[in-house]
N, C-alpha and C positions, 0 to 999 in steps of 0.2 A: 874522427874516424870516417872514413868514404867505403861505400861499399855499392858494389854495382850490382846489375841487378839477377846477374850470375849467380851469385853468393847467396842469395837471401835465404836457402833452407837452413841457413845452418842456425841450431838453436844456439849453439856452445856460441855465439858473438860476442866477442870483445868489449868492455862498455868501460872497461876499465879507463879509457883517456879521455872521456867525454865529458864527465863530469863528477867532480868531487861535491857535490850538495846532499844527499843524504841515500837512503835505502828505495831501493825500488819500490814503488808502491802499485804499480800494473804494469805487467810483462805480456807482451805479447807475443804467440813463436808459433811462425807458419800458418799463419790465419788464413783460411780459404773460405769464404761465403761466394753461393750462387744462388741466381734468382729465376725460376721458372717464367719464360714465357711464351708468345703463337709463336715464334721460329724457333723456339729449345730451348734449353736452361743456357743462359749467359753466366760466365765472370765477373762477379763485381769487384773479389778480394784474390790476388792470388801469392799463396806463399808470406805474408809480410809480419817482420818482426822490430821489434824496438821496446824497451824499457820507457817508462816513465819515474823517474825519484821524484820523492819527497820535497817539497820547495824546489822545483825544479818546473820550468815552462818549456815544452816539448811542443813546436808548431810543426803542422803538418801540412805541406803545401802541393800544389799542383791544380790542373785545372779541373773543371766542373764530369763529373764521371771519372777522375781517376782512382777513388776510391777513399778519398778522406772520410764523410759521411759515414762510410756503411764502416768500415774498421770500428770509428766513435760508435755509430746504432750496435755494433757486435757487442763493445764492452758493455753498454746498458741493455742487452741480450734484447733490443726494441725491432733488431732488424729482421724479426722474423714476424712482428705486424705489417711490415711492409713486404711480404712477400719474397724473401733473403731465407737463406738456411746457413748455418755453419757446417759447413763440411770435413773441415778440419782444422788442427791447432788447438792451441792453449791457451785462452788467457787468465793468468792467473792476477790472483788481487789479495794483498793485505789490510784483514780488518783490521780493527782498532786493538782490541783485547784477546783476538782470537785468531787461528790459524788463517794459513794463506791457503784462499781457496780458487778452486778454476770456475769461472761464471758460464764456459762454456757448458757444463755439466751441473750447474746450480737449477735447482729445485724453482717452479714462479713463485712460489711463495715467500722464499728466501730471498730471491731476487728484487719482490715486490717492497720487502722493509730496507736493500740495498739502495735501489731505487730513488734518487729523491733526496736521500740520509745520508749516505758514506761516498754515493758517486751521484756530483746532480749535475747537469746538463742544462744547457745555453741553446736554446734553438736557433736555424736560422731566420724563419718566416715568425714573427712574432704571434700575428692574426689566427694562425693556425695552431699556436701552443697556448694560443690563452682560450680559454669558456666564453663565446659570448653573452652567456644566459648568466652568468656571474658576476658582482661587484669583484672591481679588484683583489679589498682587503679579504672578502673571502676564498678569494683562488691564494693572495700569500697566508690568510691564517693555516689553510687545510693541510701543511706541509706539518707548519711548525705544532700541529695540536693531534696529528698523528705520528709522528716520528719523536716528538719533543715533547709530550705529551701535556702542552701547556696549558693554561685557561683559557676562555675564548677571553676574557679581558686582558690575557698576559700576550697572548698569542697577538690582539691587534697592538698594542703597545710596540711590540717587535718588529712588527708589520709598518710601522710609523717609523721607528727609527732606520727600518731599511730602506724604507722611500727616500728618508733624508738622504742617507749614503749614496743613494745613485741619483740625489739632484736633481728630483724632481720637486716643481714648485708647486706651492699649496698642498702638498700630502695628506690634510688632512681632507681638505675639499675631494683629491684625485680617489681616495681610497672608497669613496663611494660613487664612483663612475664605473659603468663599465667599458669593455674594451672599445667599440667602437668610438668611445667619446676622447681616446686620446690620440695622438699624433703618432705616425709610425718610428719616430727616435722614442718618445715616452710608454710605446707598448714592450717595445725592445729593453729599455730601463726596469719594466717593470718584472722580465723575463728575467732578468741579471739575479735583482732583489730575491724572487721566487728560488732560483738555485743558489744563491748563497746564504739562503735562510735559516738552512740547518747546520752549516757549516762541515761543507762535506772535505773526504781526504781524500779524493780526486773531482777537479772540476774540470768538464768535459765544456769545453767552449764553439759549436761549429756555427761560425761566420758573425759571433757576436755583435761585432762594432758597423756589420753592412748597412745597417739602414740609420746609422747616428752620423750627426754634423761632427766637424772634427774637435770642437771644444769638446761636448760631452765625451765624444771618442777618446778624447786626450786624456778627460776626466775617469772615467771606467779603465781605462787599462791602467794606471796608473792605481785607484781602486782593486782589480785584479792582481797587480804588483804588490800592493802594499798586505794585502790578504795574504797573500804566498809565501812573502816572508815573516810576515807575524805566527800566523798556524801552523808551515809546511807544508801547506796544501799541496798537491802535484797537481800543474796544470796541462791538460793537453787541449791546447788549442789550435783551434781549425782554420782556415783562413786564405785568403786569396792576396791579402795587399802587402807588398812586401814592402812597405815602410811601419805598417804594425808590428810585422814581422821583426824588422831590425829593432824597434821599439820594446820587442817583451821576447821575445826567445833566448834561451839560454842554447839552444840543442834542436836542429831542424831536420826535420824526415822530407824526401820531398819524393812525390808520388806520380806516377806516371800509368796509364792504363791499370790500375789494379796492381802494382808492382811498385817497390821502394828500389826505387833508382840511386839515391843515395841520402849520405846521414853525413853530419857532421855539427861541431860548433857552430854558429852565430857568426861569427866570424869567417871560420872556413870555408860557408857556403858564398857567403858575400865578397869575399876578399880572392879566393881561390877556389871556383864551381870546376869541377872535375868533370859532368855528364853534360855533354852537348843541351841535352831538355832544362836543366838549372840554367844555362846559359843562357840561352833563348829563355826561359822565362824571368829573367832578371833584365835581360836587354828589353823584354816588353812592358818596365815600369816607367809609367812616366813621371818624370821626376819636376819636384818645384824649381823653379832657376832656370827650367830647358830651352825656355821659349823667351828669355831675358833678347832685347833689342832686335826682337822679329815683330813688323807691324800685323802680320797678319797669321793666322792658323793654318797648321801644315799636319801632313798626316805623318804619322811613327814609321821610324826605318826599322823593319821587325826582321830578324835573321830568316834566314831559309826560303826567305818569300821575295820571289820575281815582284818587284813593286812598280819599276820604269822610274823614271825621273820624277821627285817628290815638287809639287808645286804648291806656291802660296793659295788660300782658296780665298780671293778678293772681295767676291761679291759684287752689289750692284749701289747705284746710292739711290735708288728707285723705294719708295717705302711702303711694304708689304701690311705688316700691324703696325696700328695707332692704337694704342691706351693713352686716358687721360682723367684724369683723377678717380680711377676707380678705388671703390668704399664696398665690401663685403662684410656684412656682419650678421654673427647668429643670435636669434633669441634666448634669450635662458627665461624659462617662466615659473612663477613661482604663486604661493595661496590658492584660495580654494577654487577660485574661478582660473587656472592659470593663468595669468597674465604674464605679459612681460615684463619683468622688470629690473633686465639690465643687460648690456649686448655682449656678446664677445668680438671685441675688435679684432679681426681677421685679415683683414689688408684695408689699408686706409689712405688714402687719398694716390694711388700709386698710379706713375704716369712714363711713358715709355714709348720706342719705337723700335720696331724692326725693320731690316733694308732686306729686299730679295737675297737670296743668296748667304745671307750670315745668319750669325748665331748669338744671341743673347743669351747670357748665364745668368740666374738667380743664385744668390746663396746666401747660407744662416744657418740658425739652428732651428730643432724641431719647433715646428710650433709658430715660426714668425713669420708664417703663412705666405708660402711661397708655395706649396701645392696646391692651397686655395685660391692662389692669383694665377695660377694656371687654370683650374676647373670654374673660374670665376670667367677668364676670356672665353671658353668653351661654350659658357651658361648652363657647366653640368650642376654648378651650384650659381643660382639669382645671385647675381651683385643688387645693393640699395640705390646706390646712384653710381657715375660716370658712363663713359662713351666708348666701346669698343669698333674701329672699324678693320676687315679684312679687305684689303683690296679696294678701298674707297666704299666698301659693302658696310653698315651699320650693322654690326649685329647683333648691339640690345634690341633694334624696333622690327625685328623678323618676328614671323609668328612661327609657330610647330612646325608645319610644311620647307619654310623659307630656311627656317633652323636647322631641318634635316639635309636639305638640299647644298648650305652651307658648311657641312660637316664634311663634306665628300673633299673641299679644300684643308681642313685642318682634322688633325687625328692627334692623339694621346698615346703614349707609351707605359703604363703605369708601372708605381715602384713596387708592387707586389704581383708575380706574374702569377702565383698560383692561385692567389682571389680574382685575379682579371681572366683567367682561361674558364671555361666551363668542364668541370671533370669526367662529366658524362660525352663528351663529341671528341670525336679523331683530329687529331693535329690540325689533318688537312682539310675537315669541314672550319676549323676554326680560323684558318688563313684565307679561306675561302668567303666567307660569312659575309663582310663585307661587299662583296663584288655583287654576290647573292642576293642583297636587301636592296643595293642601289643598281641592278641589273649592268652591270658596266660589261660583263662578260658570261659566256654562257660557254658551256659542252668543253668541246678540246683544246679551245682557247684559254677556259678558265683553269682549265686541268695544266694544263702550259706554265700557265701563269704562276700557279701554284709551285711546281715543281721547280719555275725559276726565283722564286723565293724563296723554296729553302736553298737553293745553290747559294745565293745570294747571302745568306747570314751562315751557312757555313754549315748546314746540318744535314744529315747522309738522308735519301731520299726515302730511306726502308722507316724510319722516325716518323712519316706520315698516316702510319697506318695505327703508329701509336697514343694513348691517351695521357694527360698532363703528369699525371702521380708514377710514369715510366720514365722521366725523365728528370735530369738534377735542378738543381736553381737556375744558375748558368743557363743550359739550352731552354727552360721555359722561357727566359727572359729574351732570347733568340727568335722562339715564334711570336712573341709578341710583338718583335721589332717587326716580321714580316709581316703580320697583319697588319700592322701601323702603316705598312706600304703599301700595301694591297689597294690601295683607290690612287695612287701618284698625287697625294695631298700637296699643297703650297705650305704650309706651317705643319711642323708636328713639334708639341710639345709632350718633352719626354722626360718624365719627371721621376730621377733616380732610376735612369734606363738604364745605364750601366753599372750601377753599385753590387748586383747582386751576381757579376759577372766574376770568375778568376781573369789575371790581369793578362794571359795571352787572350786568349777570345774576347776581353775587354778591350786590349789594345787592335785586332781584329773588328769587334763591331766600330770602335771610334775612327778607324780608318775607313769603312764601310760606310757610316752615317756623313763622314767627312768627302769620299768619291761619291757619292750620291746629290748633294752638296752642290757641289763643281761642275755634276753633271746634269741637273735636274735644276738646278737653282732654288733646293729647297730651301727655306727658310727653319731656324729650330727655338724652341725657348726652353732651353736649358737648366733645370733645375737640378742640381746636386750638390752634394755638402765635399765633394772633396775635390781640393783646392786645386791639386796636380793634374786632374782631369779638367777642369775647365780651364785652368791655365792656357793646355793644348786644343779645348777646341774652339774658346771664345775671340768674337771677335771686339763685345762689349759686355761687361760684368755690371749688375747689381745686386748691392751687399744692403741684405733683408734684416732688421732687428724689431720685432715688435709691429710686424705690417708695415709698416715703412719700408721705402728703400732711404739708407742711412751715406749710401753714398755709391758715384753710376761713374760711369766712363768707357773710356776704351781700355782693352785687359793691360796694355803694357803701364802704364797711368795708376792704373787697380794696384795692380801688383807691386809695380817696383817704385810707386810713391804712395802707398794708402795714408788718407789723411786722418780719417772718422776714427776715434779711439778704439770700438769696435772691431772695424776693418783692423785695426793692426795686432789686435789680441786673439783673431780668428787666424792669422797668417803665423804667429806665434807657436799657434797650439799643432797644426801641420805637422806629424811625424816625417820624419827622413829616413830614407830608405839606405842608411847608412846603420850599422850596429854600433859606431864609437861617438855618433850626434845625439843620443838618448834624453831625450826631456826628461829633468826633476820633477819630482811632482812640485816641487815648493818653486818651481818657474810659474806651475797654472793657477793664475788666481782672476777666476771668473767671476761676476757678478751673478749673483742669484735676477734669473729673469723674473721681474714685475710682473704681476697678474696682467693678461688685455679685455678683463673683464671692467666693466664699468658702468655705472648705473643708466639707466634709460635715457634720461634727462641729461647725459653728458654730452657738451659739443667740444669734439677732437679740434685742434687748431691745424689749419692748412698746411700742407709740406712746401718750406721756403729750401733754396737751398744756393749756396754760393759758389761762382765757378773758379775751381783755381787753376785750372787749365784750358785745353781747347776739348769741349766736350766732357771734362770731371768735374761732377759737381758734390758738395757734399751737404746735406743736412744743415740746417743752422738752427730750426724748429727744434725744442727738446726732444729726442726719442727714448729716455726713457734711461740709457746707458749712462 
């Protein structure tokens, strides 16, 4: 069923052809939420309605501000801690044993045992929905030992088996860490665990799989799938990447400025999109296979938008960064004196080049330290040994000064924009900051400069005057990109810059970071876990397993012959953005990843590796897979 976005007051909507799986479990009808702020109350929700049944997964797509989020924060009545009111509409919700009730007019207290228990919720930013002051196993017992009212020794048993279920390795070791000591895919895992603890009858899912590699992705949705039809769970899941999308919706809403523009099956939307804005945002996915027998990266042909003539982006064969066996490792200490006594191998003997002008991809799963070898080139984290140089510049043997001075050529994108922004300063001190510390600009110049960086990542100028917690995932991730430009660096590495984007303004910024590129002759080192994206903008890939790279080359080599058994079970797991390609689960069968934990006294063996092309080399040294 299509329905445009004329229509949308009507409560009485048809739902009868959409799907035959079971009773509604949250109706939504005419939901209007606004949010006070310095220029007047804005629109975040307006008019929107749709059913969710029972075993039934209802994705709701559109870009960053069109109102996904807050509809989701409405039904867990949360969005009124962020500064949101409901101003009208119903949503109504069937408990378990008991009447259907409307949550917009539910009591906190009532709400507070709903909470958590019958409807739990998947954050997007993990870092921000976990306690840092808290061991894991105690943020997952406190669900199951108030709602479930279990023992604390039944409560962490629970807590154990649900680790196992979302794959994460050493669980019992993980359960006594807290959040900052895991990897942002394993804080995201641990967020999953925490809402499906209680085994709730609606699971509210907004942008769950953003910050996981596509194996675990593969794994969790397929996990969320198998959930749905064993309990009936009703999923509504939130999302931006529409091969997720083709991979787990049954029944897709797709949302446009605060307004449901249209609904339909899975099918209907993918195969036959009726509203110009589905169209355009299905033509802005980039798909695996696009870039098959093109030697070099080119920007997306995105509808509606004056592009000019799309050119290959070459590059130079002039060589910007030299890595060469760099070894990152942390201490783990332990006894009375802490000593150390045993490292975490974090990137191990990893060696590399970059050419002016292109773009090296890293990829892997969480954890096999591809962030690290990014904050390890920076020296935001000491590497142990190896050679970094920028520019023919050494930049292990700088001191403090040399290092700051140094920085002004390379910048960092980080994969969480809301731990990277400071919540207390305006946009525009924060785009600004930079220029600021290394004087590069001053007074009307800098104000300039400002204002052409937010033109520049696409964000309206009046956003300037606003602070981080006013704006969606998407655009924070946007000012980040523009302070990352803010000095005109030689290298920026950008590690998971785009994952927390919806995929027009993602396909936007990749065109943006890709003319910048062409025109700057920036260099990038490209860290993301999804395949379709670096597909499109690599012009050389390394495939990360266990600190290693496990196997490098140029992307068409990568892609369309992976050698490393690894490489070809990561390319495997790859959703397609197609609704009748759907991966089994009983296709993913991933190795549980080996601890890189190892004792003191352990010496790693050197990375050998063999060439079976011109420039693809792979692993021959055991890595572990």
């Amino acid at each position: 069923m299509l329905v445009n976005s004329g229509a949308l007051g009507d409560d009485m909507l048809d739902y009868e052809n959409t799907s035959t799986i079971g009773t509604p479990i949250a109706e939504i009808h005419g939901l209007r939420v606004e949010f006070q702020t310095k220029d007047g109350p804005v629109v975040g929700v307006s008019d929107v309605s749709f059913d969710i049944n029972s075993g039934e997964t209802v994705c709701v797509v559109g870009e960053s501000g069109s109102g996904k989020s807050v509809s989701s924060l409405s039904l867990m009545r949360l969005v009124e801690f962020g500064g949101g009111e409901i101003t009208g509409g119903r949503l109504l919700f069937n408990r378990k044993d008991e009447d259907q009730i409307d949550l917009a007019q539910t009591e906190p207290n009532l709400m507070r045992s709903i909470r958590g228990n019958e409807i739990g919720m998947i954050f997007q930013e993990p870092m921000t929905a976990l306690n840092p002051v808290f061991t894991v196993e105690r943020q997952l017992t406190e669900g199951l030992r108030l709602h479930k009212g279990l023992s604390k020794i039944e409560a962490s048993e629970k807590a154990l088996e649900l680790m196992r279920e979302v794959r994460i390795p050493e669980p019992e070791r993980r359960l006594k860490q807290y959040p900052h000591e895991l990897s942002g895919g394993m804080r995201q895992r641990v967020v999953i665990a925490m809402a499906l603890a209680c085994e709730p009858r609606l699971l509210i899912a907004d942008e769950p799989t953003t910050a996981l590699d596509v194996t675990i992705q593969a794994e969790i949705l397929a996990l969320m799938d198998r959930l749905k039809r064993e309990t009936g769970t009703a999923v509504m899941f939130i999302t931006h990447d529409m091969a997720v999308v083709a991979q787990m919706a049954d029944r897709v809403v797709v949302m446009f400025r605060g307004e449901k523009v249209e609904e339909g099956t899975v099918e209907e939307i993918f195969e036959n999109p009726q509203h110009p804005y589905t169209k355009a945002l299905l033509a802005a996915v980039p798909k695996l296979g696009e870039m098959t027998g093109k030697e070099y990266p080119e920007p997306m042909v995105l509808m509606g938008r004056d592009q000019g003539a799309i050119e290959p982006i070459k590059g130079s064969d002039e060589v910007l960064l030299e890595v060469e066996n760099l070894t990152t490792r942390f201490p783990v200490k332990g006894g009375f004196f802490r000593r150390t006594v045993a490292n975490v191998h974090a990137v191990e003997d990893l060696s590399f080049t970059i050419n002016k002008g292109q773009t090296l991809s890293l990829v892997g799963e969480s954890g096999c330290g591809k962030s690290t070898a990014g904050r390890s080139i920076l020296r935001l984290v000491d590497p142990q040994t190896g050679a970094v140089r920028l520019g023919g510049q050494d930049i292990m043997a700088l001191d403090t000064n040399g290092l700051r001075n140094a920085r002004l050529d390379m910048q960092m994108i980080f994969q969480d924009p809301f731990a990277s922004l400071n919540p207390q300063m305006q946009l525009s001190d924060q785009v600004a900051e930079p220029m600021h510390n290394f004087g590069t600009l001053k007074g009307k110049a800098l104000q300039d400069r400002v204002e052409m960086l937010f033109d520049r990542v696409e964000l309206p100028r009046s956003f300037m005057r606003r602070y981080p917690h006013e704006l969606s995932g998407g655009q924070r991730q946007r000012v980040a990109i523009a302070r990352a430009l803010a000095l005109n660096p030689k290298l920026i590495i950008a590690d998971e810059a785009v994952s927390a984007l919806d995929v027009s303004v993602q396909a936007q910024v990749l065109n943006l970071m890709m003319e910048l590129q062409a025109e700057l002759d920036l260099s990038f080192l490209f860290i993301s876990h999804d395949m379709a994206v670096v597909e499109r903008v690599s012009h050389n890939v390394g495939v990360m397993y266990l600190g290693r790279i496990v196997e490098m080359g140029p992307r068409s080599a990568v892609f369309e012959n992976p050698q490393h058994p690894y490489t070809q079970a990561l390319m495997k797991a790859v959703p397609i953005a197609d609704p009748r390609k759907r991966k089994d689960e009983k296709d993913l069968n991933f190795k549980p990843i080996p601890s890189p934990i190892h004792t003191a006294t352990y010496v790693a063996e050197p990375s050998v590796y063999r060439e079976v092309g011109p420039g693809h080399k792979v692993l021959v040294t055991d890595s572990g897979y």
